[in-house]
C-alpha positions, 0 to 999 in steps of 0.5 A: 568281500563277505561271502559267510552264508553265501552259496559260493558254488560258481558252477552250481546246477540249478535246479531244473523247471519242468516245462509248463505252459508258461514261457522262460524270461531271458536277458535277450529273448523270451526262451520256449520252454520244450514239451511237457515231460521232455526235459527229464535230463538235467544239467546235474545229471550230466556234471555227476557223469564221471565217465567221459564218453557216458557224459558226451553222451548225455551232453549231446541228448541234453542240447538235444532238449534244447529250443533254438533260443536256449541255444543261441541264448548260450552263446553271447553274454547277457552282462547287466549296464551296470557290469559294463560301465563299472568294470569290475564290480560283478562277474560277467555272465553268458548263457544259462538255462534255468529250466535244464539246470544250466548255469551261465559263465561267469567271467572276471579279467586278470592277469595281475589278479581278480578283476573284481572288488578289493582283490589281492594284486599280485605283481605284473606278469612281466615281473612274475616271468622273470622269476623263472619259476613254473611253481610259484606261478601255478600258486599265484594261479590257484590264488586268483582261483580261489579269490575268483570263486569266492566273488562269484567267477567261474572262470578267469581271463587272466592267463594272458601269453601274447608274444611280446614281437612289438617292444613298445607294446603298451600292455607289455607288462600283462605278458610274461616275455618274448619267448615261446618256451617261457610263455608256454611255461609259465603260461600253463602254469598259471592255467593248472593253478586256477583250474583247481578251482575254476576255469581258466581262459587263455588270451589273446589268440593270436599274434596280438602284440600291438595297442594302437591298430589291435582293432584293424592291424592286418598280421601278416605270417607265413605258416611256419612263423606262425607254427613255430613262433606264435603259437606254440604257447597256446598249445601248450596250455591247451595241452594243460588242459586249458578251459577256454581260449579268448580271440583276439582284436586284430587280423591275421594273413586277412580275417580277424581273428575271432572269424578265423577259421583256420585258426579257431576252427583248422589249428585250435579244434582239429589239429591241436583237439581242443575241445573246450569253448572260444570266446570273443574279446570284448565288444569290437572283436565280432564284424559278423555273426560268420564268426559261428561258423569260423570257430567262435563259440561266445560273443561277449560281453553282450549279443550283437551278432549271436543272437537275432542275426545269427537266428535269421541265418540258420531259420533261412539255411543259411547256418547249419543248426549243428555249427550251433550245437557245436558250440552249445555241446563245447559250453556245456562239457566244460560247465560239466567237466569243473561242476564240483571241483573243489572243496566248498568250505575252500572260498570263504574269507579267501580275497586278501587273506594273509597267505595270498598277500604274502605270496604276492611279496615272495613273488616280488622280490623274487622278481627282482632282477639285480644288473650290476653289483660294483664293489659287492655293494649288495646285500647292505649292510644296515649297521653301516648305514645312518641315512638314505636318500629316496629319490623319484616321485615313483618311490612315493607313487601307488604303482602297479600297473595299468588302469585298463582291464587288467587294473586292480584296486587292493585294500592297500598297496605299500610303496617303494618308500613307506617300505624302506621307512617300515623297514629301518624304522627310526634307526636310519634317517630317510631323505625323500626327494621328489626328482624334480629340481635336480639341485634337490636330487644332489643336496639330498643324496650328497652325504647319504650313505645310500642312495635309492632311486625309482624310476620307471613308468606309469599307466600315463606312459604306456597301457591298454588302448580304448577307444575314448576311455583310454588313449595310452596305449602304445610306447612313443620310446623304448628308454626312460624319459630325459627327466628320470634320466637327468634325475638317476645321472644327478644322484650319481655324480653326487653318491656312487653308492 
């Protein structure tokens, strides 16, 4: 993507319109402007307070100038058609106001990645997990920022740490593992990294490991399950300081989660004093415009309860206009708090550069996790070998992961076997077979001197679950399918090697 001659500041202020007589247009509601004169703070007045307390303080004055519809507008997002029906192609945005300077957030998924244009793909983080390595994830985090900055996102969904309880978990692969220790570390990690450049937003909060029932599935977990097993992750990427946290679909011990107070408002805010804002996961997450008072702070990517229904509440009494405030006062300290981080000249010619895509090579292969190494077989020794033998349709299939929100589209993607061919050149002779006539499989891997098969799954096996655009979802098995079964036992009755 080329941004030369573009304003590449995410969280740039915009300039602030004096109140006049006329009103301000808004994807939702047209937003009264307050009385003339009144408006002589800022958004920029607020960002270049360095001070803490000095900038709480001028935050607080700053929602103070605010209308009702101004604040309501803050906390739903106004994403276009277009963003939704092609998922990917923009950022999506919530709240903004044109005449206090206030830019919108400005969201992108992730966690293989940007979730946007031709973005570097970076290895899945189940694989990134198993790399063991806290440091190399903070660069794979700090890449994602920067390509996310250069496309116009000021903040980053891709920190995903669902605790991985449920083993056939379609969306498995998003995750890092099953180990709350892991998770907070690498979890973090990935949080620090992209907060060098914008905000970070961690997923899916809480107890969300399973596809098929996420919109209704009822978790049921006493206290100390809950304190010791499912949640210690999340704090510790709050602890690293993490903008945003996202709620998740499902239920936990009754309420969902993006209505659940203990958790958002009890846990999240005032035990663990996260002072940042909670968004909801996109579209079926709300039941209810109580989310507010629970804890959540944006409903995206649109206004269904957030806007008109929660307005009817407070006019009536019904809401307080300080649970409003609130989360008005969250929104707006951590657009203030990353104004200006980075160095402009940082996001240009970023997205697919070099140095990102050979990141994303050290982390695969440090990825790799070797299970057996009979008779020392491993490293090869190519001056020994004249033929291998690829077997797997896998091998010669652009794989690397699931087709739902997490999907990426690189400007190109190596497989398994055009890389072993670039690898040996001509020197070596490379016998492809698909795996699916097992004859095939034991002709061609016969008189190989290695034998290398892929075998796996694909996005048709398991992947995010959405109401009819994806029906995947969850694993009906925890093994191979009986074909790759069949193929790998074929191949090695043939070649030991």
């Amino acid at each position: 993507m080329n941004t030369r001659g573009k304003n590449t500041d995410c969280f740039a202020a915009r300039p602030a319109t004096r109140a006049t007589g006329a009103t301000q247009k808004t994807g939702r509601a047209r937003q009264k402007p307050g009385r003339p004169g009144e408006n002589t703070l800022s958004f920029a007045d607020v960002a270049k307070e360095k001070d803490e307390q000095k900038r709480e303080a001028l935050i607080e004055k700053l929602v103070s100038l605010m209308t009702l519809d101004e604040k309501l507008y803050q906390m739903a997002g106004s994403s276009k058609l277009q963003t939704l029906l092609f998922y990917g192609s923009a950022p999506f945005t919530a709240g903004g106001c044109e005449r206090l300077g206030i830019p919108p957030v400005k969201f992108t998924d992730g966690p293989r990645g940007v979730m946007l244009n031709k973005s570097t793909c970076f290895p899945v983080s189940m694989a990134r997990g198993a790399t063991w390595d806290p440091e190399l994830e903070e660069k794979v985090g700090s890449a994602i920022g920067v390509e996310a900055r250069e496309q116009g996102a000021n903040i980053s969904g891709s920190v995903c740490i669902n605790l991985l309880r449920h083993p056939a978990w379609g969306r498995a692969q998003e995750t890092y593992g099953e180990d709350p220790f892991h998770l907070g570390e690498m979890g973090a990690a990935q949080a620090r990294g992209i907060q060098k450049h914008i905000m970070a937003c961690i997923k899916h909060f809480a107890a969300n490991s399973i596809e098929n029932a996420r919109f209704w599935v009822d978790v049921q977990i006493d206290d100390r399950a809950l304190m010791e097993v499912y949640l210690p992750h999340f704090k510790k990427c709050v602890e690293a300081g993490a903008a945003s946290v996202m709620g998740a679909y499902n239920r936990l011990n009754g309420p969902h989660c993006c209505h659940n107070k203990r958790l958002l408002t009890e846990i999240l805010k005032e035990e663990w004093g996260f002072d940042g804002f909670v968004i909801s996961d996109w579209t079926f997450a709300l039941r209810g415009s109580d989310a507010a008072e629970a804890g959540l702070d944006i409903e995206m990517p649109n206004a269904v309860f957030m806007g008109l229904p929660l307005k009817i509440k407070v006019k009536n009494g019904t809401v307080g206009e300080e649970v409003i405030d609130g989360a008005v006062k969250r929104i707006v300290r951590q657009l203030a708090r990353f104004h200006g981080i980075g160095n402009e000249g940082d996001y240009t010619g970023k997205v697919t550069c070099k140095e990102h895509t050979e990141l994303a090579l050290e982390v695969a292969r440090k990825s790799v996790v070797l299970l057996k190494n009979s008779e020392r077989l491993l490293p090869l020794d190519r001056e020994n070998i004249r033929s291998i033998a690829v077997v797997g349709r896998l091998a010669d299939m652009k794989n690397t992961g699931d087709k739902g929100s997490s999907n990426l589209h690189p400007p190109y993607i190596v497989t398994v076997l055009e890389g072993i061919r670039n690898k040996c050149g001509g020197s070596i002779n490379i016998k492809y077979s698909k795996g699916a006539n097992l004859d095939e499989v034991r002709k061609s891997s016969r008189n190989a001197d290695i034998v290398v098969v892929v075998a796996g799954l694909t996005s048709d096996d398991e992947g995010e679950f959405i109401p009819i655009i994806s029906r995947v979802g969850d694993r009906d098995c925890l093994g191979l399918s009986k074909r790759h079964e069949k193929m790998i036992a074929a191949a090695a009755e043939e070649n030991p090697k």
